[in-house]
C-alpha positions in Angstrom: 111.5 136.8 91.2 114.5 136.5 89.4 117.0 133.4 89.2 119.7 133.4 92.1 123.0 131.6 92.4 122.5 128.1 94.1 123.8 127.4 96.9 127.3 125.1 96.5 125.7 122.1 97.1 123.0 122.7 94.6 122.0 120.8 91.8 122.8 122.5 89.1 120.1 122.6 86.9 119.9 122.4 83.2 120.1 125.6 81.4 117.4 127.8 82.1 115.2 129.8 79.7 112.2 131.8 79.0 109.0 129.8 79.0 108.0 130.8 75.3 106.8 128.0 74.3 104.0 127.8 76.4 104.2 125.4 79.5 100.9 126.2 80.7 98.7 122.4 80.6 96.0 124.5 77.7 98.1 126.7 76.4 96.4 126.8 73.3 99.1 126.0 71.3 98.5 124.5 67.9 97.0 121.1 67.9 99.4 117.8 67.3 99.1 114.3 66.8 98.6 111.8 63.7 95.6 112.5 60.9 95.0 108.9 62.3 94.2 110.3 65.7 93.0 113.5 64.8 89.9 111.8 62.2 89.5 109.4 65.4 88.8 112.4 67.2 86.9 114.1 64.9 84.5 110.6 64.5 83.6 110.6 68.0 83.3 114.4 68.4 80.9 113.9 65.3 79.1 110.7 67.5 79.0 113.0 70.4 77.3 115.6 69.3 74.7 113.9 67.3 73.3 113.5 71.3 72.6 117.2 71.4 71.1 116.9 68.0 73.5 118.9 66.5 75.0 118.3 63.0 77.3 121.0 62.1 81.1 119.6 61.2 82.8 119.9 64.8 86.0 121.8 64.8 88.6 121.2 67.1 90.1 123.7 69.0 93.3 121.5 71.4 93.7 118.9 72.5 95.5 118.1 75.8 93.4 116.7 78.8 90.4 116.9 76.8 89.6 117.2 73.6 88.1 120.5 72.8 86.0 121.3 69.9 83.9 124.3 68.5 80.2 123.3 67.8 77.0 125.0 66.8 73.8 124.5 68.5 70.7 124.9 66.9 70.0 128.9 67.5 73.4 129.1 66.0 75.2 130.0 68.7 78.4 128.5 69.5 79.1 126.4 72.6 82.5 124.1 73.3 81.8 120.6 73.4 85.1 118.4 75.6 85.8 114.7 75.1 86.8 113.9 78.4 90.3 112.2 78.9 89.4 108.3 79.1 90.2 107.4 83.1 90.8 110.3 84.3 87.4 111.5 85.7 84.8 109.3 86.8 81.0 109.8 85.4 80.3 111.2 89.2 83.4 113.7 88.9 82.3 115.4 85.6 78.8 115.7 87.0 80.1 117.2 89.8 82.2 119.8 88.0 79.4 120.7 86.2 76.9 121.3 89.2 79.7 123.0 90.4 80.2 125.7 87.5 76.6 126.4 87.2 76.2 126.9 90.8 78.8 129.8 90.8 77.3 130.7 87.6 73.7 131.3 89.3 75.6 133.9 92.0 76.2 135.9 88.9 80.0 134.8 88.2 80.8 134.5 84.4 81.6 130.8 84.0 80.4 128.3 81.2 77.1 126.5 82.0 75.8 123.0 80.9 73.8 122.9 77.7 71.5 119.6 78.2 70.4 117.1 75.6 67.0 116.9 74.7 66.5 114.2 77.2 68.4 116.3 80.2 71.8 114.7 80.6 74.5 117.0 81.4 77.4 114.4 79.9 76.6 111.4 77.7 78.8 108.1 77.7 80.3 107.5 74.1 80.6 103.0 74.2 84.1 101.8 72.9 84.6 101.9 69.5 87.4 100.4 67.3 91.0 101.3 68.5 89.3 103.9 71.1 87.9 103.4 74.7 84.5 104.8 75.9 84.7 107.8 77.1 82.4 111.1 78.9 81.1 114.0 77.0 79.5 117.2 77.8 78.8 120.4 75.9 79.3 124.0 77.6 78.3 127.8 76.3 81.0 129.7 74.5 82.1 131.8 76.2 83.3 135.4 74.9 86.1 137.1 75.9 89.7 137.1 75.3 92.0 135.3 77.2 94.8 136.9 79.6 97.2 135.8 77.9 99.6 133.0 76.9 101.9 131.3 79.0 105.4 131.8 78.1 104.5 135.1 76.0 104.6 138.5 77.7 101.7 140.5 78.6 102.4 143.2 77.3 100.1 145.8 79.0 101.5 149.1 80.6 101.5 149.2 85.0 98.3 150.7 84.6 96.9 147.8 82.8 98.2 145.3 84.7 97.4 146.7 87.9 93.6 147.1 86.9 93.4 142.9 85.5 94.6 141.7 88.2 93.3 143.4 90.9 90.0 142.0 89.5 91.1 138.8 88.9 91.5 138.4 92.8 88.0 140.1 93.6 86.6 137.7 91.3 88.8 134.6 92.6 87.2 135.5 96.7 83.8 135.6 95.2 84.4 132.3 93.9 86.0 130.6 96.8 82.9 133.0 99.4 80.1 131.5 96.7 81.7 128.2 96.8 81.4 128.3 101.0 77.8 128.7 101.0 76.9 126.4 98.4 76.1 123.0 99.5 77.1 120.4 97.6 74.7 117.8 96.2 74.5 114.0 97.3 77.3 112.2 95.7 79.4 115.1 94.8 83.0 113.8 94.3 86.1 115.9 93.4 90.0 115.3 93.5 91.5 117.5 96.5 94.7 119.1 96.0 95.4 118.2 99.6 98.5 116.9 101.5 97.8 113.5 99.4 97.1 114.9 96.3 100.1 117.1 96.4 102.9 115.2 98.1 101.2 112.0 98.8 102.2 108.2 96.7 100.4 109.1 94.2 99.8 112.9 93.2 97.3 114.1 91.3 99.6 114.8 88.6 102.0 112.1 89.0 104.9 111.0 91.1 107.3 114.3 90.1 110.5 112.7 92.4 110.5 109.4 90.5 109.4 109.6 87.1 110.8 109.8 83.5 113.1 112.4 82.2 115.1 113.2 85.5 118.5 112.4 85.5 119.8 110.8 89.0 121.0 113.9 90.6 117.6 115.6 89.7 115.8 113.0 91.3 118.0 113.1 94.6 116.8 116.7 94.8 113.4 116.6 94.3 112.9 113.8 96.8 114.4 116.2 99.2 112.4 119.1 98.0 109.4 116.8 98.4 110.6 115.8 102.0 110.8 119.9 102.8 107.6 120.6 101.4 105.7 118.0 103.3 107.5 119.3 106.5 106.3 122.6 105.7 102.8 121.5 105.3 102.7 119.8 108.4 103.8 123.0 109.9 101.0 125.0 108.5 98.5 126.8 111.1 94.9 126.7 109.9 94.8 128.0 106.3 91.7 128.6 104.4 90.9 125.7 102.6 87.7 124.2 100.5 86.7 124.0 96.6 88.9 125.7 94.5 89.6 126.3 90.5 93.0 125.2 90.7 94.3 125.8 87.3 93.6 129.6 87.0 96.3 130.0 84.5 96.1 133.2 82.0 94.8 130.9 79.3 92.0 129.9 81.6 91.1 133.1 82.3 88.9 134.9 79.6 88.4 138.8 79.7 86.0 141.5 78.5 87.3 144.8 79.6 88.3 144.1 83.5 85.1 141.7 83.4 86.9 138.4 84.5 85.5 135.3 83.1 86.2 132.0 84.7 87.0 128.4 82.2 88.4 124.9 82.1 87.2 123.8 85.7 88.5 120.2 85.2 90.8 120.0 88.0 88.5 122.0 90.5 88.3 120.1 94.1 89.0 120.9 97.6 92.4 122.8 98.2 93.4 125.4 99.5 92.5 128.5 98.7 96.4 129.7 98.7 97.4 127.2 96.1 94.6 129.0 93.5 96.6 131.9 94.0 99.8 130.2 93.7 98.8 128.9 90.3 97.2 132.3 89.2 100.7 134.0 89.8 103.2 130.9 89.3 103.6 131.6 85.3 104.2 135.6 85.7 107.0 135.0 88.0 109.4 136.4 85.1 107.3 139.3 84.2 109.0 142.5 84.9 106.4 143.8 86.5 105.6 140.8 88.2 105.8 142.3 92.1 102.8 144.7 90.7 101.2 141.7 89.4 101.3 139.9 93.0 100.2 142.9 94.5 97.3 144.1 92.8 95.8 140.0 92.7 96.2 140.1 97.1 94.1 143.6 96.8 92.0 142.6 94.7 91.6 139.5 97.0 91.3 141.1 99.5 88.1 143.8 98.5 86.3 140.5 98.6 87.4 138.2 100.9 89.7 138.2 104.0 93.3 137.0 103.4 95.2 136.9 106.4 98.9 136.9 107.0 99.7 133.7 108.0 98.1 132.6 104.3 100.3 135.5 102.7 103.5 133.6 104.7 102.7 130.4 103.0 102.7 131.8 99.5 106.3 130.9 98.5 105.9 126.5 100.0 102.1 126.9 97.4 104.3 128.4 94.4 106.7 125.4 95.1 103.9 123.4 95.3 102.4 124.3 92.0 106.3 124.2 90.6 106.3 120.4 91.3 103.1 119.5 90.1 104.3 120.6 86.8 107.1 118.0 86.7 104.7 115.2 87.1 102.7 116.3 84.7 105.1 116.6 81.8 106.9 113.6 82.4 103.9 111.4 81.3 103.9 113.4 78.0 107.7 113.0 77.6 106.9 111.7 73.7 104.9 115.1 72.9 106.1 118.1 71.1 108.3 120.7 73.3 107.4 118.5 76.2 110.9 117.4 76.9 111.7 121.7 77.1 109.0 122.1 79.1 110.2 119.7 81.8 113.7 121.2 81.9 111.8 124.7 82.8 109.5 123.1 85.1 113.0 121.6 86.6 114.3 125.1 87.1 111.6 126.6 88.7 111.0 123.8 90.9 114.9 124.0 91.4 114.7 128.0 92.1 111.6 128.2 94.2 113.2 125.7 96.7 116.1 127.9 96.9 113.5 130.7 97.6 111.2 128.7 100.4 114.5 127.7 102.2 115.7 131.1 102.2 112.3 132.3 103.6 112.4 129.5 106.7 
């Protein structure tokens, strides 16, 4: 999908241009911050993983949501060990996300499983410690294949290629969302849902995108209105398929080995729907030349796995709009980091440009 002229009585957005410097939320782009905040980090990944036992120097790997870090188990092998953000998941969340991975894990899907402590905890609770708050951690198997790619950078595979990764990128993404039916939860499992609340509601999931820093006036005007549209078209939606989903299946979060998908990074997995995991698998390859191949070969690939009917297919464009204006939120509460400030004025055009392209649609 390409930019269109907008309408007259458009906002005109600020200037518009290619995503290279990586908007995705783990885009894996080189790790900022103070050498005050990075030795914090470094103490309490050390603290951390002393409750596994472990004592090889951690090495951190980004640091965004979580704080990610290389470690060494015992047998040598690697594993990623994640200081959880401090607030934004309860104890009960993280748990959850973990029985949820190694539930899919046990139907045979390639996604990181829990390494326990000696004593059987699947997270461990770090106390609060001078200038930094308590916080969760949990340690996960490496996992080994490259990832898809980076937001913002081109692919750069031929049609063949392309055709071939994504179609199994959507066979593996209905076996998720068929294993993820039939599992039963346990007692006490508690997830975000990337609902009508969670998406549109007083307080989204990622923040309040209509009324937040970093929008000039007229911007705000136009994404309350956009807000106002999308909520309509929700309310308008027949019965979509809807339950737990990934929902951040963006390329960096998708690992490869051959056209053997691997699944990571399920920290914002909850209830949605189904629609909106494809909407974020497909949202940054919107300027991809080939990108009509892309969408294509993802709804077959779907599709040899699960049914997708066409009354989901119809709401595609209001979930990519969706997805758009969850990014706003997002980077306006980390207006004071690096290339954030870019970022948001992207994430402003696209919201900008796929409202243009839902309206047409109606």
């Amino acid at each position: 999908m390409h930019h269109q002229d907008p309408p007259a009585d458009a906002v005109q957005p600020r200037q518009c241009r290619s995503d290279a410097g990586g908007a995705g939320r783990r885009s894996g782009n080189p790790v900022t911050g103070g050498d005050l905040l990075l030795r914090r980090l470094q103490a309490r990944a050390v603290q951390a993983q002393a409750r596994w036992g472990l004592s090889t120097p951690p090495v951190l790997l980004k640091y965004r949501e979580n704080a990610v870090f290389r470690v060494q188990l015992a047998d040598g092998r690697p594993a990623a060990l994640r200081l959880h953000r401090p607030g934004y998941h309860s104890a009960a969340e993280l748990a959850s996300e973990l029985h949820l991975m190694t539930a899919l894990r046990a139907t045979g899907l390639r996604v990181p499983r829990p390494i326990l402590t000696a004593e059987g905890a699947a997270t461990v609770t770090l106390a609060a410690d001078v200038g930094q708050p308590a916080l969760h951690a949990d340690i996960v198997s490496w996992m080994e294949g490259t990832p898809l790619g980076q937001t913002g950078i081109p692919l750069g595979m031929t049609a063949a290629q392309l055709t071939s990764v994504f179609t199994a990128l959507g066979r593996t993404m209905a076996q998720m969302h068929s294993a993820l039916d039939r599992w039963q939860p346990p007692p006490g499992f508690a997830r975000k849902a990337w609902d009508g609340e969670g998406l549109l509601g007083a307080a989204p999931l990622w923040g309040r995108f209509w009324d937040c820093a970093g929008l000039r006036a007229e911007e705000a005007a136009r994404l309350q209105a956009i807000r106002a549209l999308a909520a309509t078209g929700l309310s308008r939606l027949g019965r979509l398929d809807y339950g737990l989903i990934h929902a951040d299946l963006v390329r960096e979060n998708v690992l490869l080995t051959g056209t053997t998908v691997e699944m990571i990074d399920f920290d914002d997995s909850g209830p949605g729907w189904r629609m909106f995991d494809i909407a974020t698998a497909l949202i940054k390859n919107r300027r991809e030349p080939n990108y009509r191949r892309i969408e294509a070969a993802l709804i077959a690939g779907y599709r040899t796995a699960r049914a997708l009917h066409a009354q989901d297919l119809q709401a595609l464009p209001l979930f990519l709009l969706l997805r758009a204006l969850s990014y706003i939120g997002w980077a306006a509460a980390r207006l004071e980091e690096s290339g954030t400030r870019d970022r948001m004025a992207r994430f402003l055009c696209d919201a900008f440009d796929l409202a243009d392209a839902y309206q047409r649609g109606l």
